[in-house]
N, C-alpha and C positions, 0 to 999 in steps of 0.2 A: 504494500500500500504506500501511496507517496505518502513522505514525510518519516516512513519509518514504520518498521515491525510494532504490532498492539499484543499485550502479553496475554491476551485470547487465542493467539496462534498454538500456544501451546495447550489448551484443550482442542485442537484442531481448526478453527473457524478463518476460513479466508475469504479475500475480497472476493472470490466468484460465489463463495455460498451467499454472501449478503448483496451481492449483486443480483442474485440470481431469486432469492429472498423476497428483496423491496421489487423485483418484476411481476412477481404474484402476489403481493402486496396492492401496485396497482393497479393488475390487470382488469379489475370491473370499475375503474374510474374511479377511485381514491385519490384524493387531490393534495395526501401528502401523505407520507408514512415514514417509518422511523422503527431499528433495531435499538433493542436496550439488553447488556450482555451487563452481569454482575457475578460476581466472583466474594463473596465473603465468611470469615472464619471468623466466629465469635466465642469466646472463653466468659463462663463464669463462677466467680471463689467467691465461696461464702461460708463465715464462722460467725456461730453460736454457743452461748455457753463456753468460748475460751476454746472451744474444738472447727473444723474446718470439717463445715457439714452439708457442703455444697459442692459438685466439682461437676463443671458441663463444660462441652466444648460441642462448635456444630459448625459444617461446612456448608456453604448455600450455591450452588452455581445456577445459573437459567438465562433466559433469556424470554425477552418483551415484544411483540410484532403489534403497533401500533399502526389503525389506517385511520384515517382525518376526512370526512365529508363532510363542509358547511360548519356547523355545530355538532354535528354527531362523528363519535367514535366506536371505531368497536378494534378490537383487543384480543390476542391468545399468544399464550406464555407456555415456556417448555420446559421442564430441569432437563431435555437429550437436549445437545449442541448440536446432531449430524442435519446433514442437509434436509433430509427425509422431513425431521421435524421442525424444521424451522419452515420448509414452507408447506408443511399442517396447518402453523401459526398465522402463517402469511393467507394463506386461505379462507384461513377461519376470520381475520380480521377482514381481508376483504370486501365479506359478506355484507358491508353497509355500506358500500354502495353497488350502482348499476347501471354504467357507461362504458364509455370505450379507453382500452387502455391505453396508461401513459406513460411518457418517456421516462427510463432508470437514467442514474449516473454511468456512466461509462469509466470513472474516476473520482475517488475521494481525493478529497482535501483535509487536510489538518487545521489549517488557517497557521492565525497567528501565536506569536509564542502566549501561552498564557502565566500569571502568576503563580506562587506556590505556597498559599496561607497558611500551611501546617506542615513543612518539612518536619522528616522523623528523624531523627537521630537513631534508632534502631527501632523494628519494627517488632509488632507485637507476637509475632511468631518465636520470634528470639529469645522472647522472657521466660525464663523456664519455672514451673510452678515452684520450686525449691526458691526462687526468687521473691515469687507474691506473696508466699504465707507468712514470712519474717513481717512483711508489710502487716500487714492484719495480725497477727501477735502482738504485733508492739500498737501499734493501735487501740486496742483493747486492750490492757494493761494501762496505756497512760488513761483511758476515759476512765477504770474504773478508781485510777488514782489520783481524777482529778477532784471528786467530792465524792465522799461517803455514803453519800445516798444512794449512788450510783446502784443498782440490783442485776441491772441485765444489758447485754449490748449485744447486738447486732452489725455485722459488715457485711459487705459487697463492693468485691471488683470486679468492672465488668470492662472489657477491650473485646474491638473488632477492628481488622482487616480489612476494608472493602476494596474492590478496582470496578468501576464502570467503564460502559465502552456504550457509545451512541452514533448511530453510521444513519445516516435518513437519506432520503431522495432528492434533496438539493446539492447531497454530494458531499456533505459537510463531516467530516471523523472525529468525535472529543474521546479522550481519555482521563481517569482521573483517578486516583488512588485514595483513601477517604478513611485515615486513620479517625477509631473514638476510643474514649474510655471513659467510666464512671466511677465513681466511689462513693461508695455512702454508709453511715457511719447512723444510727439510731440509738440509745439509750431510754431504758425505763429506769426510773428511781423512786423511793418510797419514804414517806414522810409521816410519821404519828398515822401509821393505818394507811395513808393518802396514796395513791400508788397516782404517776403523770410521766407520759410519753412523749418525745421529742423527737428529731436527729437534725441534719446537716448533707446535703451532698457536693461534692462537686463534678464537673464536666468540660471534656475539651478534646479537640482535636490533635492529640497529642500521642505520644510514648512513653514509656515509662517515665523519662525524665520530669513530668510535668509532675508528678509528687515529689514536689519539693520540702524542705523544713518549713519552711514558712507554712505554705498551703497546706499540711499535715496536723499544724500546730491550729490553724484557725479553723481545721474540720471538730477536730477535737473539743476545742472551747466552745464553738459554735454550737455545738449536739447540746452539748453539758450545760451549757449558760440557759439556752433556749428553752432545756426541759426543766430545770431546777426553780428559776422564775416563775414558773407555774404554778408555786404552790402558793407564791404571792399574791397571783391574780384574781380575778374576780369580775362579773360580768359588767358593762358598762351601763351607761342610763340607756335605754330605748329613746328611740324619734329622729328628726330631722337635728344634723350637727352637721357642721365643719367636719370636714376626713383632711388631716394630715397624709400622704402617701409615705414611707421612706423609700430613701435610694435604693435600688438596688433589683430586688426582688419584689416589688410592688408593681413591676414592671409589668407581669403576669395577669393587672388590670387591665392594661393599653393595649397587651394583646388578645386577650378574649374579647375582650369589651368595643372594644373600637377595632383594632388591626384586623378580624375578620372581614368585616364587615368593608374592609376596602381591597379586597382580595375581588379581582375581576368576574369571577364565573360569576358569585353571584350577582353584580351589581350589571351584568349584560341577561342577566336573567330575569331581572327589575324586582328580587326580593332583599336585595340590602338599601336600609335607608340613607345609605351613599350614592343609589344610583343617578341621582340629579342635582347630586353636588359640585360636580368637578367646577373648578375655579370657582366658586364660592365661599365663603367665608365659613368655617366651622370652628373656629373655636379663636381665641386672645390672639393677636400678630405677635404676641413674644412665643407663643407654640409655635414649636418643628415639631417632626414625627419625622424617621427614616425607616426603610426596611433596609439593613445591610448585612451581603454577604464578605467581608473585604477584612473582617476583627480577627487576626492574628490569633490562630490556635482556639478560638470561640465554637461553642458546641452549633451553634446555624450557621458556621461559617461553612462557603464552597466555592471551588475555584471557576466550575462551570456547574448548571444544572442539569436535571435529568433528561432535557430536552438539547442537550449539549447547547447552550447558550452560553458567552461570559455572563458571569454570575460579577454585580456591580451594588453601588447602592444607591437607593431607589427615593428620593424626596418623596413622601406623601403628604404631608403638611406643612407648605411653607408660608412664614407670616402669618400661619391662621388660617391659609386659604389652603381648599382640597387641590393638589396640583397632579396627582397621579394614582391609579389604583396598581395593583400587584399581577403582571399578567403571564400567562405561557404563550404557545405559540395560537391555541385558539382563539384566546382574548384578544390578543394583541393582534390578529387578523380582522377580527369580530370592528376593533375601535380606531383599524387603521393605524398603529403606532408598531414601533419594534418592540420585541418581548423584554420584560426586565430582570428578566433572569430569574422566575419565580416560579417555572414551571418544575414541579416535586413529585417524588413516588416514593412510598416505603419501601417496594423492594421491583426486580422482574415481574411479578406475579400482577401489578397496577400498572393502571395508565398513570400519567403526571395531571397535576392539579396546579391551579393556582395557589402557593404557600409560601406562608412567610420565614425569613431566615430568620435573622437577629432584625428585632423590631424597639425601638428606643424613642423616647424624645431627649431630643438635646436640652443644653443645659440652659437656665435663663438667667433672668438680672435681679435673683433674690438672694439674699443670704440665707441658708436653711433657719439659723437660729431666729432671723427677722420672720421668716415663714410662721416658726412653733410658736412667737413670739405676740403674732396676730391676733389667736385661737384667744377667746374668753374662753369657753367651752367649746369642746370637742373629741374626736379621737385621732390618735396616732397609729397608722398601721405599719407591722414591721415586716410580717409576712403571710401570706397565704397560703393555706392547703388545698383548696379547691374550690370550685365553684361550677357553677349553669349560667349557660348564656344562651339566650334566644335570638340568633346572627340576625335573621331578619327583621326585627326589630330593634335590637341592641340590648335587649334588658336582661338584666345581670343578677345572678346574687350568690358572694363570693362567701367563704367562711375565713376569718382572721386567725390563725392561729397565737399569734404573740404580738401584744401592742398597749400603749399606754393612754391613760387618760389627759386629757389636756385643758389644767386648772387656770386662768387668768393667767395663761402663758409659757406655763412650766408643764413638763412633763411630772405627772405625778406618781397613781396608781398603775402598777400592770393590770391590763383584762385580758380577758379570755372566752372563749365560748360565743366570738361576736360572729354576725349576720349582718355584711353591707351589701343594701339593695340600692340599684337603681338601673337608669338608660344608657350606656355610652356613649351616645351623640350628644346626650346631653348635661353626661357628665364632663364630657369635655369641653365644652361651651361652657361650664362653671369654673375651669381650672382659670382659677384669677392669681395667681403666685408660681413661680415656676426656679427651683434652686440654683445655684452653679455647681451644683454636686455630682452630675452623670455619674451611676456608679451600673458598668454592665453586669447581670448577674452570674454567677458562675455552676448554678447548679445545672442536674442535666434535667432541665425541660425537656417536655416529646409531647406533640401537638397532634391533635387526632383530630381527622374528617375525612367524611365519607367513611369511613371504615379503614382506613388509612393512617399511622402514624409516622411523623417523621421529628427529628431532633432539631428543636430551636434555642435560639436564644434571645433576653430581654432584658431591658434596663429602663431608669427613670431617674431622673433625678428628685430631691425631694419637690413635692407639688403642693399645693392646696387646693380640696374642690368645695367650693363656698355650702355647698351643702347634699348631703346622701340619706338614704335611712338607716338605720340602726339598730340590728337588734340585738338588745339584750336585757336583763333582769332588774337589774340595778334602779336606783330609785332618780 
């Protein structure tokens, strides 16, 4: 292939089988199609109770046969490489449409040279498991030595390998190798009878290397700090308040809450209440909003996406005003613009979607402490565990795991057990404070739609939104 051998040769796969592929692909008028070849090995250690009570590892290879009419797709996936099956695939995806057939590439292109966001210094393959358990021994040992109440801990490492390969009928070839790893680190502790659950993760696209001292040391505190505080806390008042956001991992708002909902499939389908926004005003001219794939060793970070596009990042809110939604290559047919690099699939087995990478707002012209400093009454949120969102409206209702009350300006009480409800169009038309804090998060996020997961990441700097609902016990 020009530009150079693709490390799919070596399960067999050559330019004439995918040549030969994407021509039964379009042989009934498909008016664009697209191979998606993956290759990934994923490892995962897990200790309990002080012992290593997990031990998995799994090889995935396949491939994706993607055909494109209009707005419709149709799709068939294979774990065989051989020719035979790939165009079963090609056949089967064909089947939506029914015209005459159209021209193949005669010749891939690689294009231009692209970036390399996550160089590995050794690869995960390399790490031998007599390497990770030391990791997680000593991990567990310092959390149960870091406070006494500590009773139980739980870890998990988890690394994957991946290589993609995307060859379509414009002739286009991307490659891209797609190191992750996870760790996460949970504690339960117990107090006068009181037993409270916590942990900490982190995520990156990274090697072994990225467990460094530092980041080890603040998985640890993090677990321990966050569950221990709980026995302090206690439910907040119920009602309409001020929400404090913190940096960081409050991030997990903007993206449920709002960054769906600017994700093109739906907004060309006319169920996201973005769809008749563009260049209008949606929230304060000191609000940015980006989606970016470009953050060094970041878990949404990628160098190309699965529709082999450069993967760039993407302004959706500038000055306030709606300037771009999230597209792949349907959308961005659909709205007449080029794609932004946001076309996503969990594995071979899916088509690609509109999704988001790492999703953020920039920073603005507040001082956080002028922020908490505002608040007569309200609440501070520090992090979340979950929540429901309803995209095509926006409306939200998140659970707070850890966060504080906010007295005449000061952080006071911890709570717990909280319920913030609201809109995200309209919570973010309320964001009147915006910090210079951007802090991107580092846990491993993983975003699910359609039945689909894929790995993101998200930040915030601290914010204010003048007002949300509330619930909880407290008087």
């Amino acid at each position: 292939m020009k530009g150079g051998m693709t490390s799919f040769e070596r399960f067999g796969v050559t330019e004439r089988m995918i040549r030969e592929a994407l021509a039964v692909a379009l042989s009934r008028g498909g008016e664009f199609a697209d191979l998606f070849f993956q290759h990934a090995v994923t490892s995962d250690l897990g200790l309990e109770d002080g012992e290593v009570n997990r031990a998995h590892a799994s090889v995935s290879l396949g491939v994706g046969v993607r055909v494109v009419r209009g707005d419709q797709t149709g799709y068939g996936y294979s774990e065989d490489l051989t020719l035979a099956a790939l165009l079963e695939c090609a056949r089967t995806a064909a089947a939506i449409a029914d015209g005459p057939a159209r021209a193949t590439p005669t010749a891939f292109h690689v294009g231009t040279a692209r970036p390399d966001r996550y160089p590995l210094r050794r690869a995960w393959e390399q790490v031998t498991p007599e390497e990770r358990r030391p990791l997680l021994a000593g991990l567990n040992a310092r959390a149960f030595a870091a406070d006494p109440r500590i009773r139980k801990v739980n870890l998990r490492l988890r690394s994957e390998d991946s290589t993609i390969l995307v060859a379509d009928s414009k002739g286009r070839l991307a490659e891209d190798r797609q190191p992750m790893t996870v760790l996460s680190l949970s504690v339960m502790a117990e107090q006068d009878g009181r037993r409270e659950q916590n942990g900490y993760n982190v995520a990156g696209r990274a090697g072994f290397e990225f467990y460094t001292p530092d980041r080890l040391d603040r998985l640890v505190r993090q677990a321990v700090d966050r569950t221990t505080i709980l026995f302090e806390a206690g439910p907040p008042p119920a009602g309409e308040l001020p929400v404090v956001l913190a940096a960081g991992s409050s991030g997990i708002l903007l993206h449920e809450a709002i960054g769906h909902g600017m994700e093109a499939d739906f907004n060309r389908k006319g169920t996201s209440i973005y769809a008749d926004k563009l260049g209008k005003p949606v929230a304060q001219p000191f609000v940015n909003i980006v989606d970016d794939a470009t953050l060094p060793g970041a878990r949404g970070t990628i160098n190309v996406d699965d529709e082999g596009n450069d993967a760039g990042r993407t302004v959706l809110v500038e000055d306030g005003v709606l300037t771009s939604y999230l597209h792949d290559e349907i959308s961005a047919r659909h709205y007449g613009v080029a794609p932004t690099g946001n076309g996503r699939r969990q594995s071979y087995r899916h088509p690609p979607l509109p999704r988001m990478r790492s999703t953020y707002m920039l920073p603005g012209p507040h001082d956080p402490a002028e922020i908490i400093a505002s608040v007569k009454r309200g609440l501070y949120c520090q992090n979340f565990s979950n929540g429901q969102v309803n995209i095509g409206a926006g409306d939200f209702t998140f659970y707070v795991k850890n966060g504080f009350l906010i007295e005449d300006g000061k952080l006071t009480r911890p709570v717990k057990d909280v319920n913030v409800i609201g809109n995200g169009p309209k919570a973010l038309e309320r964001v009147d404070m915006v910090g210079d804090d951007l802090e991107i998060d580092e846990g491993g996020w993983t975003c699910g739609k359609d039945g689909q997961s894929v790995p993101v990441s998200q930040g915030l700097p601290t914010v204010r939104v003048s007002s949300l609902t509330v619930g909880g016990r407290g008087p």
